[in-house]
C-alpha positions as CSV (number, residue, x, y, z in Angstrom):
1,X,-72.5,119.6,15.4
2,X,-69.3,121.3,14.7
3,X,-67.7,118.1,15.5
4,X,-69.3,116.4,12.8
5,X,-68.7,119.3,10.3
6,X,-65.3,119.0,11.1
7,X,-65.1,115.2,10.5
8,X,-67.2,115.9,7.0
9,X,-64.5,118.4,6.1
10,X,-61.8,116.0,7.2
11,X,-63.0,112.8,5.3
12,X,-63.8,114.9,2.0
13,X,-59.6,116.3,2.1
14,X,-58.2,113.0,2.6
15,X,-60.2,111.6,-0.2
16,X,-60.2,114.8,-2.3
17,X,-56.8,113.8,-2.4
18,X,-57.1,110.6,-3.4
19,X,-59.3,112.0,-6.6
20,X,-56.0,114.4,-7.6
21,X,-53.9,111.5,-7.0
22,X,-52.3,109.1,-10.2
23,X,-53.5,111.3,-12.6
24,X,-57.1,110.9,-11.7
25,X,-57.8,114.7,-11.9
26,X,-60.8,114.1,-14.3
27,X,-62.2,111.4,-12.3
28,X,-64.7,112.0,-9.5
29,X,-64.4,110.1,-6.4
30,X,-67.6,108.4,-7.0
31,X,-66.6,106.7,-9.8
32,X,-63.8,105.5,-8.7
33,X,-65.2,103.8,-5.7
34,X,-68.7,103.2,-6.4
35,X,-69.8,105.5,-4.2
36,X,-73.4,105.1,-4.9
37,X,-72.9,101.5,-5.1
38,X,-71.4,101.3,-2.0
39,X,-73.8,102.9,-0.3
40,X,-77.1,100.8,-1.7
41,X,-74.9,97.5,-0.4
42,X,-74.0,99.2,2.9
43,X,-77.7,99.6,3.9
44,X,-78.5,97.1,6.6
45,X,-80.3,98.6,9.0
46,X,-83.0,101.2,7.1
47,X,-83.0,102.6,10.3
48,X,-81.0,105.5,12.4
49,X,-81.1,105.8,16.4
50,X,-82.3,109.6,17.0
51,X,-79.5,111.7,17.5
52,X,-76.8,110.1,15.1
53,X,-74.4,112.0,13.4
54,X,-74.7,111.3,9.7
55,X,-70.9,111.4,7.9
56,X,-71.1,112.2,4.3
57,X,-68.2,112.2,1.2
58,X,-68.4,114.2,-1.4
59,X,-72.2,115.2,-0.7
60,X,-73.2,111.5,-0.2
61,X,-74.1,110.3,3.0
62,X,-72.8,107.4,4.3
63,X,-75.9,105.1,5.9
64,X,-75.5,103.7,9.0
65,X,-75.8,99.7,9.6
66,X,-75.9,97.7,12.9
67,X,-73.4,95.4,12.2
68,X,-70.6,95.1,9.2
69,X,-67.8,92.4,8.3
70,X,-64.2,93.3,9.1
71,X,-61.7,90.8,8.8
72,X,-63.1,87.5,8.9
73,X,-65.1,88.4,12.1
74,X,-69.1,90.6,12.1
75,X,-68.7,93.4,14.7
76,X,-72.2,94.7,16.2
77,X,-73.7,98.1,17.2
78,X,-74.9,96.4,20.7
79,X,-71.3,94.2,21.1
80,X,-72.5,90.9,21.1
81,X,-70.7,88.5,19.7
82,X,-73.9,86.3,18.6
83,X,-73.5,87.5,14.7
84,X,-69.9,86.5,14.7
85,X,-70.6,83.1,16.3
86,X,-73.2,82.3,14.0
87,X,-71.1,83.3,10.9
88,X,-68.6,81.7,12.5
89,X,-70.7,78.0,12.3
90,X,-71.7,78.9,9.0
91,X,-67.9,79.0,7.7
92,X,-67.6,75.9,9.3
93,X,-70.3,73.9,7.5
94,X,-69.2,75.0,4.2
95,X,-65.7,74.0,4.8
96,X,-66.9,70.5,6.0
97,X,-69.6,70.7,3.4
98,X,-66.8,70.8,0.6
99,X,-65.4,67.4,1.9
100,X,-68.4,65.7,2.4
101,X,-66.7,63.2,-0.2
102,X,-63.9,62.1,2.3
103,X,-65.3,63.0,5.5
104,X,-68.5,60.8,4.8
105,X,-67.0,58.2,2.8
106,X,-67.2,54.9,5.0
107,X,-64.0,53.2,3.3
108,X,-61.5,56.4,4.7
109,X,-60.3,55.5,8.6
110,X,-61.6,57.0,11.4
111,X,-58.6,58.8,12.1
112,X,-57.9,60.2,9.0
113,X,-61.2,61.5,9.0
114,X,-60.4,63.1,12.3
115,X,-57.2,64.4,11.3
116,X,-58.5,66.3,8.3
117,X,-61.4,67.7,10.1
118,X,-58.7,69.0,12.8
119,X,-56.6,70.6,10.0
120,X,-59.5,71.6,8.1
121,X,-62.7,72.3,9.2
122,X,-61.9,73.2,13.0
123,X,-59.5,76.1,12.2
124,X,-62.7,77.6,10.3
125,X,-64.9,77.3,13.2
126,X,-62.5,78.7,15.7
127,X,-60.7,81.7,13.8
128,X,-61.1,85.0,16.1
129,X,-62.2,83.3,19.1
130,X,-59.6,84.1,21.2
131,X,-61.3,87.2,21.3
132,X,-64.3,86.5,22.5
133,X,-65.7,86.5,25.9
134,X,-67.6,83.5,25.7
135,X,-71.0,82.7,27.4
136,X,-71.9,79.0,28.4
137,X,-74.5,79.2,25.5
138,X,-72.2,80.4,23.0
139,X,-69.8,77.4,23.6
140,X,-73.3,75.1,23.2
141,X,-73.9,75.7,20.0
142,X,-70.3,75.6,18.7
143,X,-70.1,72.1,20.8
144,X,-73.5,70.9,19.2
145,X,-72.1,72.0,15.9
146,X,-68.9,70.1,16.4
147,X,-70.8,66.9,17.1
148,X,-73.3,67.2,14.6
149,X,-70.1,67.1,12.2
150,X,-68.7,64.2,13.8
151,X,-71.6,62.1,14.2
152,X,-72.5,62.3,10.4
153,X,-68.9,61.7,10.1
154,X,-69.1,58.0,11.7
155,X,-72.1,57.8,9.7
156,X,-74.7,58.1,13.1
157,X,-77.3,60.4,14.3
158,X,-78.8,61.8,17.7
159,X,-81.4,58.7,17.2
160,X,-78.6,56.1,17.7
161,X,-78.4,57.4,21.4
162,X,-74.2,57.0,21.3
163,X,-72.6,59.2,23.9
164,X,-70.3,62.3,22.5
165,X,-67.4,61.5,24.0
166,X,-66.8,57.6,21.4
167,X,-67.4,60.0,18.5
168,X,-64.4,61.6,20.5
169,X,-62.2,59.1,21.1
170,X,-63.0,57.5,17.6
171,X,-61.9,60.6,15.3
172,X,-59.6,61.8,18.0
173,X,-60.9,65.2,18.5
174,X,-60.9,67.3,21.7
175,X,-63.8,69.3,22.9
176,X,-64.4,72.7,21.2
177,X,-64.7,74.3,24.4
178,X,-60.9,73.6,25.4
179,X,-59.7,74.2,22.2
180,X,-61.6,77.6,22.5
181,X,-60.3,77.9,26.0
182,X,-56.5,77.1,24.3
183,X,-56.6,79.9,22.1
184,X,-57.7,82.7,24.1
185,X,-54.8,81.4,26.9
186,X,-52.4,81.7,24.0
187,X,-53.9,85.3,22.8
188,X,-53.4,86.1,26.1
189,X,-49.8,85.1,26.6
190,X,-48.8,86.6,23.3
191,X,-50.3,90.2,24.7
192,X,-48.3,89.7,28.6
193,X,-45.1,88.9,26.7
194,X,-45.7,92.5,24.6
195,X,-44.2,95.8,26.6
196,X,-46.1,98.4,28.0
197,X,-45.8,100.8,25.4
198,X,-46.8,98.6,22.5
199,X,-50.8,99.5,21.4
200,X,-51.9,96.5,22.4
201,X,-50.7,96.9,26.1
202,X,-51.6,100.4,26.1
203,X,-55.1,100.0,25.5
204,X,-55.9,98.6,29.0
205,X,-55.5,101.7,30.9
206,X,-58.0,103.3,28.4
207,X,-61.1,104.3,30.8
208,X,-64.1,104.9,28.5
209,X,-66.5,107.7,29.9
210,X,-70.2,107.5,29.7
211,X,-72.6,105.7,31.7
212,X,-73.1,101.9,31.6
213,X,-76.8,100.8,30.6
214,X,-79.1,99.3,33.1
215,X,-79.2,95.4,34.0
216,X,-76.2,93.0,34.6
217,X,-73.1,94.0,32.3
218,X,-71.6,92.4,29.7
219,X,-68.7,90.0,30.7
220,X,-65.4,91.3,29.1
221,X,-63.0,89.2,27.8
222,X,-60.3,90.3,30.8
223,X,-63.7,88.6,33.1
224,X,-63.4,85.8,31.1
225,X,-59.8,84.9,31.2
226,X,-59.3,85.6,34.6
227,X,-61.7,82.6,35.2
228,X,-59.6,80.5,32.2
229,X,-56.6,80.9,34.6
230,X,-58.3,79.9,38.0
231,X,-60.0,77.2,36.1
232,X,-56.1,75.8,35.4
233,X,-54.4,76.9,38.3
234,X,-52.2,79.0,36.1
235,X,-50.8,82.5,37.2
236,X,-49.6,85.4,34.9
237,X,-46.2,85.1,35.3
238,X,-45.9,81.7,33.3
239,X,-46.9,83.6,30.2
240,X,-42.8,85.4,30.0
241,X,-41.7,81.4,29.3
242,X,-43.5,80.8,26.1
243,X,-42.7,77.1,25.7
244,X,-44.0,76.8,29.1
245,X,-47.0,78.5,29.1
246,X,-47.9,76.9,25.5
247,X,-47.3,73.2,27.5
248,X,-50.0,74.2,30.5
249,X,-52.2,75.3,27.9
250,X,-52.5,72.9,25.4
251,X,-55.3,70.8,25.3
252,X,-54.9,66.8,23.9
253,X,-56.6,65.5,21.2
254,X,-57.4,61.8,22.2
């Protein structure tokens, strides 16, 4: 408990400062911010686990949620990744839902088509996922959302019975899961060529304490590029040529 006293005084100085700051001496912190806005719209989870310390500025207490947005990407209490992949396929479909008028427009070429969505639409369903450590499901459902896109795209659906891989060839688009794969090589190559006492290198000798829960655990996303590499026959040390290791990497679009 002292520790979260401690943090309560802590968070009320550095934003006790912010009230003196500018010539703001007259204006609480609340209504600067919102506070009591902010903490009606932060209320997700209407729910606390038993034993939680509660963090409070400025006598309000800050409620606890099980998952917020930072960045583009939903982090989660448990650490799945299922809330991010889902928003994830959300930004997709309104990105290719605001082109519907080229994408679906039968007089376009196939290829343009395919280019745009490549340029467009794709880059919305893969931002952060070179961070991910991806499941075989996970990679299903951005594949079947990928060819949902391109089959209404050509103008076709699942009751046509036309294999995935024309859709491919005819928009010249490469599978999701490689370009996935691709990106999380690349992330990883950008890391390898960082030195050792940059934060992002240092933070792989951090040993977290505690016990791990019962049942199988979580792959991590060092798991899942280790298996990226054996997959391609690739080895760390290509990463320190980055021309190199970009051109083992890449995957084609047909």
């Amino acid at each position: 408990m002292d520790d979260a006293h401690d943090m309560d005084n802590e968070i009320d100085q550095i934003f006790g400062g912010m009230d003196n700051a500018d010539g703001a001496d007259n204006a609480p912190f609340d209504e600067l911010v919102g506070m009591s806005y902010v903490s009606n719209l932060c209320d997700f989870s209407g729910t606390s686990p038993v034993g939680e310390t509660k963090v409070s500025i400025n006598d309000t207490v800050v409620k606890s949620t099980t998952r917020y947005k930072y960045l583009g990407s939903i982090i989660q209490r448990d650490g799945e990744i299922d809330g991010d992949i889902k928003h994830r396929i959300q930004a997709g479909w309104l990105k290719w839902r605001a082109a519907t008028a080229v994408l679906c427009d039968r007089n376009f070429p196939s290829k343009l088509k395919g280019k745009f969505y490549r340029t467009t639409i794709r880059p919305a369903l893969l931002y952060r996922t070179e961070c991910w450590p991806v499941e075989k499901i996970f990679e299903h459902k951005m594949e079947v959302t990928k060819m949902r896109m391109l089959r209404w795209m050509c103008g076709h659906t699942l009751m046509d019975r036309i294999r995935n891989q024309e859709f491919r060839d005819k928009l010249g688009v490469a599978p999701i899961s490689g370009k996935m794969q691709e990106n999380r090589l690349r992330r990883f190559g950008h890391v390898q060529r960082k030195t050792f006492d940059a934060p992002v290198r240092r933070v792989e000798s951090i040993i977290v304490k505690g016990k791990r829960s019962r049942g199988r655990p979580k792959r991590t996303w060092d798991e899942q590029i280790r298996v990226d590499l054996q997959e391609l026959n690739l080895s760390v040390d290509l990463t320190r040529d980055r021309s190199s290791w970009r051109r083992h990497i890449y995957v084609l679009d047909y």
